[in-house]
NUKOLKOL-907379 format. One record per residue (C-alpha): residue number from 1; residue in one letter; x, y, z. Coordinates in steps of 0.5 Angstrom, whole numbers, plus 2048, in hexadecimal, padded with zeros to 3 digits. Example, Ala and Ser with C-alpha at 12.3 -4.5 7.8 and 13.67 -1.06 7.14 Angstrom:
1|a|819|7F7|810
2|s|81B|7FE|80E
! end
This chain:
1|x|806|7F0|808
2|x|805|7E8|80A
3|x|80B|7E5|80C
4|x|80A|7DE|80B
5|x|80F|7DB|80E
6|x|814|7E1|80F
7|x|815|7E8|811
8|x|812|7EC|80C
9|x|819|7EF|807
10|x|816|7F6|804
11|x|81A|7F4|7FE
12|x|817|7EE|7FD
13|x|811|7ED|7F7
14|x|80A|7ED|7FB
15|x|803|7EB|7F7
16|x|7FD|7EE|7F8
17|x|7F6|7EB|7F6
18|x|7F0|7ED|7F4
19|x|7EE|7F4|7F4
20|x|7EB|7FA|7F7
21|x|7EE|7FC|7FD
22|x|7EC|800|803
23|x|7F1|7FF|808
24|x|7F8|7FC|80A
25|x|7F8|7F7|80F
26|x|7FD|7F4|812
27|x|7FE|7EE|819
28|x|7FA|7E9|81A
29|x|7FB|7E4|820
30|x|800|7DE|81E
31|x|7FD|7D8|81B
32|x|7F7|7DB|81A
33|x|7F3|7DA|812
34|x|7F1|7DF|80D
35|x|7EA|7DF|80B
36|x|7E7|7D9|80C
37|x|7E5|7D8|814
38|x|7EA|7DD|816
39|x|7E6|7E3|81B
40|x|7EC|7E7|81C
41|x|7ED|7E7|815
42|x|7E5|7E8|814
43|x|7E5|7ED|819
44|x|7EA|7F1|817
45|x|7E8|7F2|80F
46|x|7E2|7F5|812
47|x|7E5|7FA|816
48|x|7E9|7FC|811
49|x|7E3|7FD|80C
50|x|7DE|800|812
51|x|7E4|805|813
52|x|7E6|807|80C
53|x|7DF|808|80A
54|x|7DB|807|80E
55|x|7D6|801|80C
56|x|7D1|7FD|810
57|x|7D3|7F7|813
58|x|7CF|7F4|80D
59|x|7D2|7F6|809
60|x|7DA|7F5|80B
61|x|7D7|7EE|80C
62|x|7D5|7ED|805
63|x|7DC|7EF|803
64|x|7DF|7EB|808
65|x|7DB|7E5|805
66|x|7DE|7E6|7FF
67|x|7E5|7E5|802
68|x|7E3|7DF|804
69|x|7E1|7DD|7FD
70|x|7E8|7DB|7FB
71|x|7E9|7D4|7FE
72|x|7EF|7D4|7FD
73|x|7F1|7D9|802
74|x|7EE|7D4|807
75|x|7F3|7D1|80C
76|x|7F9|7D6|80A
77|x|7FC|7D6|810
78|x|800|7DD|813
79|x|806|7DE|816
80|x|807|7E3|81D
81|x|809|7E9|818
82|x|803|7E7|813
83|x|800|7ED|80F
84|x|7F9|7EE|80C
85|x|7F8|7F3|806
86|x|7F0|7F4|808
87|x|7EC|7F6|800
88|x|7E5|7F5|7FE
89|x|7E6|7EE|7FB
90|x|7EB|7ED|801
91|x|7F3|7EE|7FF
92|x|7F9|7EA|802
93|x|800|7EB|801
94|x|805|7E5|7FF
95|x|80D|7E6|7FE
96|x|810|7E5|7F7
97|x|818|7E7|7F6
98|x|818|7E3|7EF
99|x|817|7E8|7E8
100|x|813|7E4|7E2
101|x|814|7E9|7DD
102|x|817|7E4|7D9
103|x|812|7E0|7D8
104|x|80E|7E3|7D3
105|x|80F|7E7|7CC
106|x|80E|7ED|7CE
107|x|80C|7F3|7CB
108|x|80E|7FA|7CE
109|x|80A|801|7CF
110|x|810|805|7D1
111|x|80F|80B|7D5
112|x|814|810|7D9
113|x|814|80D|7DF
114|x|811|806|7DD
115|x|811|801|7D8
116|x|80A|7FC|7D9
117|x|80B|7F5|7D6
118|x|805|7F2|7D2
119|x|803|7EC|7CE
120|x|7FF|7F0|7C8
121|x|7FA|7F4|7CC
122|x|7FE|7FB|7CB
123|x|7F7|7FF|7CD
124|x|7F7|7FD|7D3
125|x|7FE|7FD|7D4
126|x|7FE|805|7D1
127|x|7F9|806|7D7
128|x|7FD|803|7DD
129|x|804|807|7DA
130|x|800|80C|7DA
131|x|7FD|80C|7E2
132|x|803|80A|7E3
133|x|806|810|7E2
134|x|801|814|7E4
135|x|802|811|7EB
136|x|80A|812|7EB
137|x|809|819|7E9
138|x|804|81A|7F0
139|x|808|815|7F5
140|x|80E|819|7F3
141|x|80B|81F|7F4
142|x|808|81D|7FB
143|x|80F|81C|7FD
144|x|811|822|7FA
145|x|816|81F|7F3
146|x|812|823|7EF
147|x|819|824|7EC
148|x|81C|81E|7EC
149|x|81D|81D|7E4
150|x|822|817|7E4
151|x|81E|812|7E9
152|x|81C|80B|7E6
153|x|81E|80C|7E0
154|x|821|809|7DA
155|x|824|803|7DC
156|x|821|804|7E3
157|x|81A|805|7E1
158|x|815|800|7E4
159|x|812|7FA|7E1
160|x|80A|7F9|7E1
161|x|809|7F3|7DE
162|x|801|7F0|7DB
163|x|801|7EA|7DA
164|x|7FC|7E8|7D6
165|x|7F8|7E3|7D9
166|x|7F7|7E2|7E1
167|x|7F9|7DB|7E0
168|x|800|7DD|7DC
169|x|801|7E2|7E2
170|x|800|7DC|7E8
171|x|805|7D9|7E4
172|x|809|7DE|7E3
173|x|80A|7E0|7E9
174|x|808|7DA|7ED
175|x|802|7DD|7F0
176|x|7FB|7DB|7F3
177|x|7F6|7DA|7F0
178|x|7F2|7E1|7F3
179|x|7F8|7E5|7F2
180|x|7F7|7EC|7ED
181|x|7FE|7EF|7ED
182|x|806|7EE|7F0
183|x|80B|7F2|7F2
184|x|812|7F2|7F3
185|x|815|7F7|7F6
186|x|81D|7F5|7F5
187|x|81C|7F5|7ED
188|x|817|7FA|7ED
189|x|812|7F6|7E9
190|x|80A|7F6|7EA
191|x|806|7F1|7E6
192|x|7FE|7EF|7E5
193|x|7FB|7ED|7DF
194|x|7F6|7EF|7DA
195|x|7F0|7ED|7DE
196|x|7F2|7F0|7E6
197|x|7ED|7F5|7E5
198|x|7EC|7FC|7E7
199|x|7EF|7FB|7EE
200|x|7F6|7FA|7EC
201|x|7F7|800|7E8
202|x|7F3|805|7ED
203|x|7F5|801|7F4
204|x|7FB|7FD|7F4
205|x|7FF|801|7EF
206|x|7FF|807|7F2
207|x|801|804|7F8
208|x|806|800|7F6
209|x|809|806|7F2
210|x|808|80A|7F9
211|x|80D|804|7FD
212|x|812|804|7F7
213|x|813|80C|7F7
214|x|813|80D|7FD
215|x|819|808|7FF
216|x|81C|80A|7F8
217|x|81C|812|7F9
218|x|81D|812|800
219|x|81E|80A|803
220|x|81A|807|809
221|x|81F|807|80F
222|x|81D|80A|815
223|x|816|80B|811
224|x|811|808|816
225|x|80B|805|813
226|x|806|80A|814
227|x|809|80D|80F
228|x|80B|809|80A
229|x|804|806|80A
230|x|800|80B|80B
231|x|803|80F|804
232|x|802|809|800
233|x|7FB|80A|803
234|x|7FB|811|801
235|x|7FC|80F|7FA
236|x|7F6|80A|7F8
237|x|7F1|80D|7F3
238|x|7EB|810|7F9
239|x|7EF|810|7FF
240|x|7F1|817|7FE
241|x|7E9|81A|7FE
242|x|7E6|815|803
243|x|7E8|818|809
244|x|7E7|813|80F
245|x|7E2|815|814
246|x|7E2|813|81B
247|x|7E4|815|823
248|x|7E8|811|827
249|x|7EF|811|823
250|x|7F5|80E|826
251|x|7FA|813|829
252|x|7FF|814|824
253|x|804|814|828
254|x|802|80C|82A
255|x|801|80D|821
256|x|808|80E|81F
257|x|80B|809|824
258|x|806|804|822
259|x|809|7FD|81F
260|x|802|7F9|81E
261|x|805|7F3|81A
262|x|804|7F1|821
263|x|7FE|7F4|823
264|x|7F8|7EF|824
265|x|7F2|7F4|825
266|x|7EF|7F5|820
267|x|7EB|7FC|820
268|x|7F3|7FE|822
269|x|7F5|7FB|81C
270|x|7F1|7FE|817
271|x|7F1|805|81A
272|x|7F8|804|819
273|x|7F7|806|812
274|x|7F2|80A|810
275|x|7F5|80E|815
276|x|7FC|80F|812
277|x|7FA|810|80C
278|x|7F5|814|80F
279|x|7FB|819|812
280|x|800|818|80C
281|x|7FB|81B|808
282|x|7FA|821|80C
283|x|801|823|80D
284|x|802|822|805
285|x|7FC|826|803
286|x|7FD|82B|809
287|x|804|82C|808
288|x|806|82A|800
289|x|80A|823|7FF
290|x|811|827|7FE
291|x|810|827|807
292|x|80E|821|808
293|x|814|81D|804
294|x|818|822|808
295|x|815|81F|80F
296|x|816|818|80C
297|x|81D|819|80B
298|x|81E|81C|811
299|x|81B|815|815
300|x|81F|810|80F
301|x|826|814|812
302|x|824|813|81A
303|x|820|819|81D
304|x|81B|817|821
305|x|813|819|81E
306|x|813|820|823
307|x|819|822|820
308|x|818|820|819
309|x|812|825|81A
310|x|815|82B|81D
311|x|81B|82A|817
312|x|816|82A|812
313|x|811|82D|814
314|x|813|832|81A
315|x|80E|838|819
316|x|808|833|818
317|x|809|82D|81C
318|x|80E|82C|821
319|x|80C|826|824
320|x|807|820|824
321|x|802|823|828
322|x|801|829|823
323|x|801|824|81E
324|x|7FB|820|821
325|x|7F7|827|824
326|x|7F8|82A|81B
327|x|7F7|823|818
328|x|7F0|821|81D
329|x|7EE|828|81B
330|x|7EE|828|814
331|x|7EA|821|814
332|x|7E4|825|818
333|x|7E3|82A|814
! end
């Protein structure tokens, strides 16, 4: 979440460019570039795909050469609280709080919980309302909202709006020329357009829908980074069967303290994430989603993450280091 040039509001719009994500990367220092002739954000972006998959320095070097393609990234400067979203083509993310659904005759595909506008294209709007209901209906039940029927419907349905030309979308929505997608959390609207690609309907859309649940169900107050970007994670089509692989994780009790917004090291950054989604996913898949909004509820209304734990889960996990001993176990096996 790139705040350029103020403090990141999880109300306000963010865009998300072109696709393929493998991890979430938020701190670089202050006033330093993306892609171009940064080595921090080079070094990060390899990190991050060592990390998630395992890939060779070669390999991660092909992907970030890709990122630098895009010149007009060049010279973007950041500030202190700067964020990057780490892809296979490179991901960053700009503020938005403006909507530009009034700018098109639209059409309208509606659906229990969405309604995604097009401009003649009704196939791939069908398909994207239909993922789209797919992925409320897992993030909803991961945090145990199976029974949830009256949430984001009628009138309170999201907005997926496809435009149908990437030009109509910049436009639109005054985006940069690399951006594939936007969202805006406090109208509840995520716009693309026709030619985004498969990123946006399996990577960008489940996370965004993950952010929008869990603060519409549950609200984020109290809730630490960790886990609010580590569900969003969790979500993405892939990251539930790639288990990561690695030794040397950080102590979770260093984890869940963690604000890496701040963070310069860039090894520690890009654990960061592959380890919450890591941890969030074992606690939804060995203790079910209805648990897990539990323990979420228990941080947003000011409990601490031990007592959180030993609230929702006294017979299983009574404190983090129990947490930390079952979840390091389940990822050797």
């Amino acid at each position: 979440m790139l705040t350029h040039p103020v403090a990141f509001d999880i109300k306000a719009g963010i865009y998300f460019p072109h696709a393929g994500v493998t991890q979430l990367v938020e701190s670089l220092p202050s006033k330093q570039m993306v892609a171009g002739s940064n080595p921090v954000a080079r070094s990060i972006l390899r990190s991050a795909l060592r990390l998630s998959y395992g890939w060779s320095t070669t390999k991660c070097r092909q992907q970030e050469r890709i990122m630098r393609d895009h010149s007009d990234l060049r010279g973007y400067g950041l500030t202190d609280t700067a964020a990057v979203l780490i892809c296979l083509t490179g991901l960053i993310l700009l503020p938005f709080t403006g909507s530009a659904a009034s700018t098109q005759d639209w059409q309208v595909v509606r659906s229990s919980h969405f309604l995604v506008m097009h401009t003649g294209n009704e196939a791939m709007a069908g398909s994207v309302s239909e993922k789209a209901e797919a992925y409320y209906t897992t993030i909803a039940a991961d945090l145990g909202y199976t029974r949830y029927q009256n949430f984001w419907v009628w009138d309170n349905r999201v907005k997926i709006l496809i435009y149908p030309t990437v030009q109509a979308f910049a436009t639109a929505c005054q985006a940069p020329a690399w951006a594939v997608g936007r969202a805006n959390y406090e109208r509840h609207e995520i716009a693309s357009y026709r030619q985004s690609g498969e990123g946006f309907l399996s990577v960008l859309l489940p996370h965004e829908l993950s952010h929008l649940i869990l603060s519409d169900c549950i609200g984020t107050t109290h809730v630490p980074l960790w886990l609010t970007e580590g569900f969003a994670q969790w979500e993405q089509e892939g990251r539930k069967t790639n288990a990561p692989t690695r030794e040397n994780w950080l102590k979770i009790s260093a984890l869940v303290t963690a604000d890496i917004r701040q963070d310069t090291d860039r090894d520690r950054v890009a654990l960061f994430y592959v380890q919450s989604a890591s941890l969030v996913g074992y606690m939804i898949k060995s203790y079910g989603g209805e648990a897990f909004g539990n323990f979420c509820k228990a941080l947003r209304d000011g409990k601490t993450v031990n007592s959180a734990l030993a609230t929702t889960y006294p017979g299983d996990i009574p404190s983090l280091d129990t947490l930390e001993q079952k979840w390091l176990n389940s990822i050797r096996r």
